[in-house]
C-alpha positions as CSV (number, residue, x, y, z in Angstrom):
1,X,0.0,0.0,0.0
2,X,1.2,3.4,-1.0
3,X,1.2,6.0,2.3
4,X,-0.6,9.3,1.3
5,X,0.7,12.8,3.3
6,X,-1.2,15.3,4.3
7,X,0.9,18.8,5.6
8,X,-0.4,21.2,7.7
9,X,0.7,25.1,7.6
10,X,-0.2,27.8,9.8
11,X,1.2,29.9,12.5
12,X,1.8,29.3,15.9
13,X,-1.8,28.3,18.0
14,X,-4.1,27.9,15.0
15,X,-4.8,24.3,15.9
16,X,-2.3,22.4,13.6
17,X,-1.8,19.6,16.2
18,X,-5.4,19.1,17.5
19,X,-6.2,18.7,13.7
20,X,-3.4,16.4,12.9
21,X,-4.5,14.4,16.3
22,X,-8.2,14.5,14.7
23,X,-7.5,13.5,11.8
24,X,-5.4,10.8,12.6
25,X,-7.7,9.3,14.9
26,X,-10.7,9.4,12.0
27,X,-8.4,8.1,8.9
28,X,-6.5,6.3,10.6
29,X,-3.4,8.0,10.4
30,X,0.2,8.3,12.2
31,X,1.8,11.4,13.0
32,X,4.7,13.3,12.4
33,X,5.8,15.5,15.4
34,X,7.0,18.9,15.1
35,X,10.9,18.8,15.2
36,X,10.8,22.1,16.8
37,X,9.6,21.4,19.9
38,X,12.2,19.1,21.0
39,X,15.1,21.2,19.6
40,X,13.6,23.7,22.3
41,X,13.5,21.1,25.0
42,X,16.7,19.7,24.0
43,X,18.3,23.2,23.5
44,X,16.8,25.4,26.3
45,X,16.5,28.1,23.8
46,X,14.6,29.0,20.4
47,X,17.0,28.3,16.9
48,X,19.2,31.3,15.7
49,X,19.3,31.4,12.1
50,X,22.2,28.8,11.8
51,X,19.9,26.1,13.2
52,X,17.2,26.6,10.4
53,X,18.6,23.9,8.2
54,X,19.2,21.3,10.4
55,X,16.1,21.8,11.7
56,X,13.8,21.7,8.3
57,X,16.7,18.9,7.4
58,X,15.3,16.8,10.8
59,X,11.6,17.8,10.0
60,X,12.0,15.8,6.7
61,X,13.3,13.2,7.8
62,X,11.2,12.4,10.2
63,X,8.2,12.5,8.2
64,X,10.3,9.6,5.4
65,X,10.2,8.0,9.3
66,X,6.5,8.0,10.0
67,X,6.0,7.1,6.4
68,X,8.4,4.1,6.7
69,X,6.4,3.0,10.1
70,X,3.3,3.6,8.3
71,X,4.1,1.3,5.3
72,X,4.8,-1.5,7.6
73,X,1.7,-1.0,9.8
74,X,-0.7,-0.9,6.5
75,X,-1.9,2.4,7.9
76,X,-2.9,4.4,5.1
77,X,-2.0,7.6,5.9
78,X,0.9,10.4,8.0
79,X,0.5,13.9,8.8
80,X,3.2,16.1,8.8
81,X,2.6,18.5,11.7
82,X,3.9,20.5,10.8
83,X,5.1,20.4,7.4
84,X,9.1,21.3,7.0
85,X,7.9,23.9,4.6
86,X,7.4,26.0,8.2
87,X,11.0,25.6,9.0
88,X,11.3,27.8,5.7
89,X,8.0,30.3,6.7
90,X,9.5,30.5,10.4
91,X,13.3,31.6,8.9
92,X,11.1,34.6,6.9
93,X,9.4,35.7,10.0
94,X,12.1,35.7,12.5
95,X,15.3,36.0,10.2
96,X,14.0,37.9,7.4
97,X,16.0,34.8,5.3
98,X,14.1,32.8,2.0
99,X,17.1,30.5,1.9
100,X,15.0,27.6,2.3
101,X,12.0,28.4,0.8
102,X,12.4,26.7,-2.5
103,X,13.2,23.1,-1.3
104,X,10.1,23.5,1.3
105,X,8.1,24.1,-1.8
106,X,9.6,21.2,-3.6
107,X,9.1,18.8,-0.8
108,X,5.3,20.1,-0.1
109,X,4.5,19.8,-3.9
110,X,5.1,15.9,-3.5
111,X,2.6,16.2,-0.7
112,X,-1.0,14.4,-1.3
113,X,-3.3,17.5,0.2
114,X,-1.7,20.6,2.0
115,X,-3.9,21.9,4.5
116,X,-3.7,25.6,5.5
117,X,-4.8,26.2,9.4
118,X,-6.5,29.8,9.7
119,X,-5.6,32.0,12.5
120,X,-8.9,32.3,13.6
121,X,-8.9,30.3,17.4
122,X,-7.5,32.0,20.5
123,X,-3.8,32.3,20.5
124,X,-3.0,30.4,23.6
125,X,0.7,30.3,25.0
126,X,3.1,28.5,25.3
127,X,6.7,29.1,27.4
128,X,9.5,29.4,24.8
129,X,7.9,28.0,22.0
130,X,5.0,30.7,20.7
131,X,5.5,34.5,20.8
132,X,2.3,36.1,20.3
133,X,-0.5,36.8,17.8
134,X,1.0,39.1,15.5
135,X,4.3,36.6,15.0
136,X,0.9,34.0,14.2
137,X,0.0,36.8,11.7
138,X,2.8,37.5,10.1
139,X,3.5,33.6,9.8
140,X,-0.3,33.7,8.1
141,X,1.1,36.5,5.9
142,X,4.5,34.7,4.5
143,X,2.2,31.6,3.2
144,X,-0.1,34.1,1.6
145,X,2.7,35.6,0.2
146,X,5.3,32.6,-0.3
147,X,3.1,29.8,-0.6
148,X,-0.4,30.3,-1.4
149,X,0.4,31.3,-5.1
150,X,2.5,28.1,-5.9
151,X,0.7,25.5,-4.0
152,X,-2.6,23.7,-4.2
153,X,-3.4,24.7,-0.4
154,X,-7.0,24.1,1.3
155,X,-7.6,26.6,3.6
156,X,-9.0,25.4,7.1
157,X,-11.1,27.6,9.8
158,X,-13.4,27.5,11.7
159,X,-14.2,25.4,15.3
160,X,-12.5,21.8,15.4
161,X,-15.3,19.9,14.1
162,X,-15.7,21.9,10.9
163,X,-12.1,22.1,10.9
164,X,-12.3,18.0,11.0
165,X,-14.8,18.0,8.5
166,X,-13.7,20.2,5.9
167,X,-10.1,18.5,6.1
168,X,-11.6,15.0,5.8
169,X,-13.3,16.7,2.4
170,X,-9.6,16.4,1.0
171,X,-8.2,13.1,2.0
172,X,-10.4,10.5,-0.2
């Protein structure tokens, strides 16, 4: 059996995760976990521009991971949460740097459905990892800008069950 991908964009606290959770639950699906968060736990800090790459680099690979796990467990489906294309939208936002932009693309077009999370749920916080609404906003701005014209992306909003729903619209 072939594994299909779904990859989820958005900025920080629009409900990536609690879709990817959702979605794998309804599928069935295995998840790929955001890189990120661990090289904050492991790190005690957020990445400085010279960890962008290793970090979209790590992303990527562990979504060929999942995949691999998936294959073997006949489970038809993994969800990049978040895509490693975000690696590339984060270094915009925070670095002002489009140096990986062009192979997120790449690796997103090969992508079965790209799912786009709205920022339109409460930002909710979270110590060292999120840093507000208008860095969610701006992230929402780079895909619009970056992304949006290039790739087929399905924008999702609304509360989690039409989030769920509209999402599960895409992945037949």
């Amino acid at each position: 059996m072939e594994v299909r991908r779904i990859g989820l964009l958005g900025g920080e606290s629009t409900g990536k995760t609690a879709l990817a959770h959702a979605l794998a639950d309804v599928l069935p699906a295995f998840v790929a976990e955001e890189y990120l968060r661990d090289f904050v736990a492991s790190y005690g800090r957020t990445p400085l521009p010279h960890d962008q790459e290793g970090i979209y680099l790590t992303q990527q690979a562990t979504v060929a991971t999942v995949v691999r796990a998936a294959e073997f467990a006949d489970t038809p489906w993994v969800i990049a949460d978040p895509l490693p294309l975000m690696t590339a939208v984060y270094s915009v936002a925070y670095f002002d740097d489009d140096s990986l932009m062009s192979d997120g693309i790449a690796d997103a077009s090969s992508y079965d459905v790209l799912l786009w999370c709205a920022p339109d749920i409460p930002w909710e916080p979270e110590l060292g990892i999120r840093d507000g609404d208008d860095y969610r906003q701006r992230v929402d701005t780079i895909i619009a800008e970056y992304v949006a014209p290039v790739l087929p992306l399905h924008r999702i909003a609304g509360s989690p069950s039409t989030r769920l729903t509209d999402s599960l619209r895409f992945a037949v």
